[in-house]
KEKOL-626589 format. One record per residue (C-alpha): residue in one letter; y, z, x. Coordinates in steps of 0.2 Angstrom, whole numbers. Last residue first. Layout:
REM KEKOL-626589
- A / Y / Z / X $
...
REM end
This chain:
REM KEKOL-626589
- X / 212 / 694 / 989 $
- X / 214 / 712 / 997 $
- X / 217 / 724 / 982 $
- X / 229 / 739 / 987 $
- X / 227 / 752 / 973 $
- X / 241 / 767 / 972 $
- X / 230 / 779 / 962 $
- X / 234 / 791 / 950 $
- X / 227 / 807 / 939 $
- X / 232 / 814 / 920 $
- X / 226 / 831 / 914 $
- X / 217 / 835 / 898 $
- X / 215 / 820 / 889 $
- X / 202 / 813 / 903 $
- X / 216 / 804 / 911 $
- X / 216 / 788 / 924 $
- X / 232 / 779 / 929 $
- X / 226 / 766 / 942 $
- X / 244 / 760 / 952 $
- X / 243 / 744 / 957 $
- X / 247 / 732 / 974 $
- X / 239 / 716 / 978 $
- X / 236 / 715 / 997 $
- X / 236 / 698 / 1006 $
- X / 251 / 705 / 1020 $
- X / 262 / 708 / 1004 $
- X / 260 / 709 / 987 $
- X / 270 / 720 / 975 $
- X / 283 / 717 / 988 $
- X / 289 / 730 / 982 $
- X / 279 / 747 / 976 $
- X / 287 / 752 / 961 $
- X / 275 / 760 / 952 $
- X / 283 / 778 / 950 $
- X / 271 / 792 / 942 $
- X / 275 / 809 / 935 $
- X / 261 / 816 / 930 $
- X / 267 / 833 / 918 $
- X / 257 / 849 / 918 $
- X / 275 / 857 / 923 $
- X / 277 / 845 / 936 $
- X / 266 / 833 / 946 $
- X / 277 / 821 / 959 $
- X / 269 / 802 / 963 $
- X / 282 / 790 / 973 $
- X / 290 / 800 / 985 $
- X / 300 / 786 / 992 $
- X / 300 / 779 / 1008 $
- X / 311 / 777 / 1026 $
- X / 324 / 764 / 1029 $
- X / 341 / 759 / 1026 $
- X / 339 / 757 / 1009 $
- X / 321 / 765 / 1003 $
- X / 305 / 757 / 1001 $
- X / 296 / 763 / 988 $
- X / 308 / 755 / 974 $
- X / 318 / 762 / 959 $
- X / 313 / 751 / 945 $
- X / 295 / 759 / 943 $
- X / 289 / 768 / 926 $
- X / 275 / 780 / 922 $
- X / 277 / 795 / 912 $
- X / 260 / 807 / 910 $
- X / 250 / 819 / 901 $
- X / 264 / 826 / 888 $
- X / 254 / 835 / 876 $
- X / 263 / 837 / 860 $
- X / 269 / 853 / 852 $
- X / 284 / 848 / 846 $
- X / 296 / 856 / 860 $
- X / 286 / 846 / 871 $
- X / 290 / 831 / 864 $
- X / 307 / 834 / 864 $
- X / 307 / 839 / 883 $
- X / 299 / 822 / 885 $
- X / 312 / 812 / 875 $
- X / 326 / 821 / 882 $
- X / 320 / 814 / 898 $
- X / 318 / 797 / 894 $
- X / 337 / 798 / 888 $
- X / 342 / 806 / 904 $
- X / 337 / 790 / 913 $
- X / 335 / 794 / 931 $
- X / 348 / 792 / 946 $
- X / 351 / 807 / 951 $
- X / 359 / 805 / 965 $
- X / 363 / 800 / 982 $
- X / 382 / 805 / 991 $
- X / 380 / 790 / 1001 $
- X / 374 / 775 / 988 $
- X / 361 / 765 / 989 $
- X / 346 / 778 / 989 $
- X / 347 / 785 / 973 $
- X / 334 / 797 / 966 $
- X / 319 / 792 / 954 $
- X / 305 / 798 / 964 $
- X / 317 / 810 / 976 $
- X / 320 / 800 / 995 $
- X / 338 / 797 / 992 $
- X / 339 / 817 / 984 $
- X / 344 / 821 / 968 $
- X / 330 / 825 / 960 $
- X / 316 / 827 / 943 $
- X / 328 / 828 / 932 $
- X / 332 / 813 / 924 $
- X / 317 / 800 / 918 $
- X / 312 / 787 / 927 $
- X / 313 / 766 / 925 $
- X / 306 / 753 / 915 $
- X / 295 / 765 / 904 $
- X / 279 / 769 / 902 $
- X / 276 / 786 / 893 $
- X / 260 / 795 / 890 $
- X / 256 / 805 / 875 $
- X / 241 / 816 / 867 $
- X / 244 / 825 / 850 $
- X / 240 / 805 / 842 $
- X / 248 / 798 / 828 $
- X / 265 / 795 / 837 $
- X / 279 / 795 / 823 $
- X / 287 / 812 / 830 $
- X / 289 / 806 / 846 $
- X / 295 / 787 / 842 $
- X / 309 / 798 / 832 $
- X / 312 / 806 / 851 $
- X / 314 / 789 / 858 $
- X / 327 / 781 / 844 $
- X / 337 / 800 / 844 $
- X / 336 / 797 / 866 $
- X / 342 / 779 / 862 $
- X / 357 / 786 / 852 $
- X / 363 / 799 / 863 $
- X / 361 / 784 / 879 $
- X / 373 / 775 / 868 $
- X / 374 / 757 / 860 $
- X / 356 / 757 / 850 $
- X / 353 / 745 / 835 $
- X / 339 / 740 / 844 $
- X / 343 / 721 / 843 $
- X / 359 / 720 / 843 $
- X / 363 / 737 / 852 $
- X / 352 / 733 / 864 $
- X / 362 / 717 / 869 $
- X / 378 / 725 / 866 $
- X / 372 / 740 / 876 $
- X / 367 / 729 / 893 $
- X / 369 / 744 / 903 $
- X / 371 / 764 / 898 $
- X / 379 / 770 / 914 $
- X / 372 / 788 / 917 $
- X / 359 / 784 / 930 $
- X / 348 / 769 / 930 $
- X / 346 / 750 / 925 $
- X / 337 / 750 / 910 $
- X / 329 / 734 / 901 $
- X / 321 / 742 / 890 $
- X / 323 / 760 / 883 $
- X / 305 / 768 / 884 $
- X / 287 / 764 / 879 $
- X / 279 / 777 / 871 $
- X / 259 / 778 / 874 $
- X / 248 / 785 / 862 $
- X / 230 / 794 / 865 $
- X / 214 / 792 / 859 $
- X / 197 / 801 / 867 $
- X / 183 / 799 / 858 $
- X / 175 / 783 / 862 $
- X / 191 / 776 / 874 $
- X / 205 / 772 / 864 $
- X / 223 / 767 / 869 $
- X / 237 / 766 / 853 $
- X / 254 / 759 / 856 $
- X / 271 / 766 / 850 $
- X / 287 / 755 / 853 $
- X / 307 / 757 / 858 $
- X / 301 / 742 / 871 $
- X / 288 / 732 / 872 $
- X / 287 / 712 / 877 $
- X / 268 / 711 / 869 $
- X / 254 / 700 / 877 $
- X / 248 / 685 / 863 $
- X / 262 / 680 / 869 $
- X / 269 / 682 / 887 $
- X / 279 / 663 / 885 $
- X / 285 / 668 / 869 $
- X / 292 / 685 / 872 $
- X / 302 / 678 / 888 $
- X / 309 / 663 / 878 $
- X / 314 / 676 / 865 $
- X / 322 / 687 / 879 $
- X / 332 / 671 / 887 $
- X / 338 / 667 / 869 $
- X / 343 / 685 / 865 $
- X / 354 / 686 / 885 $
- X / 362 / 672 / 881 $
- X / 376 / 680 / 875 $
- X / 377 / 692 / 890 $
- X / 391 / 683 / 900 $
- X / 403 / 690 / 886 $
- X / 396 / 709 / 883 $
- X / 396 / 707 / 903 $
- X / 411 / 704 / 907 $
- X / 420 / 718 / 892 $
- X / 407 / 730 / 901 $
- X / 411 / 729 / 919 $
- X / 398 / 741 / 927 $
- X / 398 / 736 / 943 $
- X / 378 / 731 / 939 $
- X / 380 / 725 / 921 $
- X / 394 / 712 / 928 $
- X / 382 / 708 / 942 $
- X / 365 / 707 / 929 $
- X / 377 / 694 / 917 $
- X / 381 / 685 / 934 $
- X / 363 / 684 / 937 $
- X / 354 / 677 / 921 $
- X / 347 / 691 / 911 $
- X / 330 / 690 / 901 $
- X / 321 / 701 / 914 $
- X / 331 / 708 / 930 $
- X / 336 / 725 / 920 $
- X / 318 / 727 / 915 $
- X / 311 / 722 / 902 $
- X / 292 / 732 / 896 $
- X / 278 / 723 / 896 $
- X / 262 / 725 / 887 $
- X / 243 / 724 / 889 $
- X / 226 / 723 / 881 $
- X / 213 / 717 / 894 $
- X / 208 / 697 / 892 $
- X / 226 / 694 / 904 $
- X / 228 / 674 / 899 $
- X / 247 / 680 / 893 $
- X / 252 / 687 / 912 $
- X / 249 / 669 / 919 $
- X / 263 / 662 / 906 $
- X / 275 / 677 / 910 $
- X / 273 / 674 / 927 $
- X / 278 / 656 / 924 $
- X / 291 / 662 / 913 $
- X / 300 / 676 / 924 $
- X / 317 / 668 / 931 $
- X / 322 / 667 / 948 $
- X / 339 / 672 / 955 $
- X / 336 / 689 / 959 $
- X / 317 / 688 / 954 $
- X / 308 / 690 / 938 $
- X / 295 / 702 / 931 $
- X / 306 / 717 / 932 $
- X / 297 / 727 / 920 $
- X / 284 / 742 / 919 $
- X / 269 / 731 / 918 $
- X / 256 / 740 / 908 $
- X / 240 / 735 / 908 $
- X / 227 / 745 / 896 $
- X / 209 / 750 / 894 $
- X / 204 / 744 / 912 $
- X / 188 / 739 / 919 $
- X / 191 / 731 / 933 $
- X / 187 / 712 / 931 $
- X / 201 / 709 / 919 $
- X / 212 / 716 / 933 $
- X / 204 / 704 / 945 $
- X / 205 / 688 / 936 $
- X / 224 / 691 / 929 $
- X / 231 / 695 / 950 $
- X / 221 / 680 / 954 $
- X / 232 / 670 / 941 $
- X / 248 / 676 / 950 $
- X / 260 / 687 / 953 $
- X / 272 / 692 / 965 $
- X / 289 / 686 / 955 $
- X / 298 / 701 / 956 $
- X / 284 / 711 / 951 $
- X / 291 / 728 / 949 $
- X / 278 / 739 / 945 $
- X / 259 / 736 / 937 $
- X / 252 / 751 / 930 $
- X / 234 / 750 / 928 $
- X / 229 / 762 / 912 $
- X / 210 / 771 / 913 $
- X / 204 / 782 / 902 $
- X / 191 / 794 / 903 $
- X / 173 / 794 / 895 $
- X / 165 / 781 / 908 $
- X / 151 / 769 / 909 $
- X / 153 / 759 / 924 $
- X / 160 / 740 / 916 $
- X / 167 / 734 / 933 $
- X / 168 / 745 / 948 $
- X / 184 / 752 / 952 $
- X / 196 / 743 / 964 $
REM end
């Protein structure tokens, strides 16, 4: 961990992944005590069969700004996350009804800490700003478009077209020349392989398995003359199914590209993060073990 309060021009964003329930006040005391201009937890607070709102209350008491994005194991209850997962839509439009009330309860137990999603925040340090676009929440990978009648509710969003128009209009809006995205899982195109960052490691003939609405947003972004420094986002774990591990950090065409899924996020008394750090002109990472 970084020394506390050392003067410094560039900034630093800790990217917590997948919690599944592996948090805890200590986790708050020690991230406060880094020196961190952003947390950003990339989703999946809750368990299989858990919910997130303790976690979510010790995640409010963080001193340092922060934000959360869902993932596909926040604000559901199990059944609804099943019907989601094997792609039943009429199933899950029905078993998602609660799915508002559990988000709303999730909302209010992080407050004053943001539940982000489709959103533009602002990171300072002296003269160097940037803005971060968080991506389509709750995502569960690869071409199926999941939990679209929630999403659509709320977002007005039912299609992966329409979320990618939602994230590129985000583009535009961003007052700042310099961007990162945080989202709850990866964009497209960076492999097919079990062991790629965002590749699929559950089924036999792999995959793909990034969100090609994130990556329209990048390419949009670029096209417009913005500096994409870095997209960080978890959901697809280290540890891969039936053994072996995930490339987890990949540079490409001046882009950072950064997976934070490291699950158990503690494990053996260590306390997994990943340290984001960019001067504005390139972007750097970490995967931080904290013994505590």
């Amino acid at each position: 961990m970084a020394s506390a309060k050392v003067p410094r021009s560039a900034i630093r964003i800790a990217v917590v992944g997948d919690v599944h329930l592996r948090w805890d006040d200590r986790d708050v005391e020690l991230l406060d005590a880094a020196d961190y201009d952003l947390v950003a937890f990339v989703g999946d607070l809750a368990g299989y069969r858990q919910n997130a709102l303790g976690v979510a209350t010790s995640i409010a008491r963080l001193r340092t700004p922060a934000f959360v994005i869902p993932g596909n194991h926040d604000g559901v209850s199990l059944p609804h996350l099943a019907a989601e997962t094997f792609e039943r839509r009429r199933l899950a439009a029905v078993l998602g009804r609660g799915q508002r009330r559990r988000c709303r309860d999730l909302r209010q137990a992080l407050a004053p800490v943001p539940l982000a999603g489709y959103s533009l925040h602002e990171v300072r340090r002296e003269t160097l700003a940037l803005s971060v676009i968080t991506g389509r929440p709750h995502s569960q990978g690869g071409d199926f478009f999941a939990f679209a009648s929630y999403l659509e509710e709320v977002y007005g969003v039912r299609s992966l077209t329409a979320s990618a128009d939602r994230l590129c209009r985000l583009v535009d809006e961003a007052p700042h020349e310099r961007l990162i995205f945080v989202a709850h899982n990866g964009p497209s195109g960076l492999g097919a392989r079990r062991h790629d960052i965002w590749g699929c490691d559950f089924r036999r003939q792999e995959g793909d398995f990034g969100d090609a609405d994130l990556r329209a947003a990048i390419e949009h972004a670029r096209r417009a003359g913005k500096r994409v420094l870095a997209v960080a986002a978890g959901h697809m774990h280290h540890r891969l199914k039936g053994g072996g591990e995930r490339k987890w950090l990949l540079e490409s065409d001046g882009v950072l590209y950064v997976n934070a899924a490291r699950v158990p996020r503690i494990e053996q008394e260590l306390r997994y993060h990943v340290c984001l750090e960019t001067d504005g002109e390139r972007a750097r990472a970490e995967l931080i073990a904290v013994a505590a």
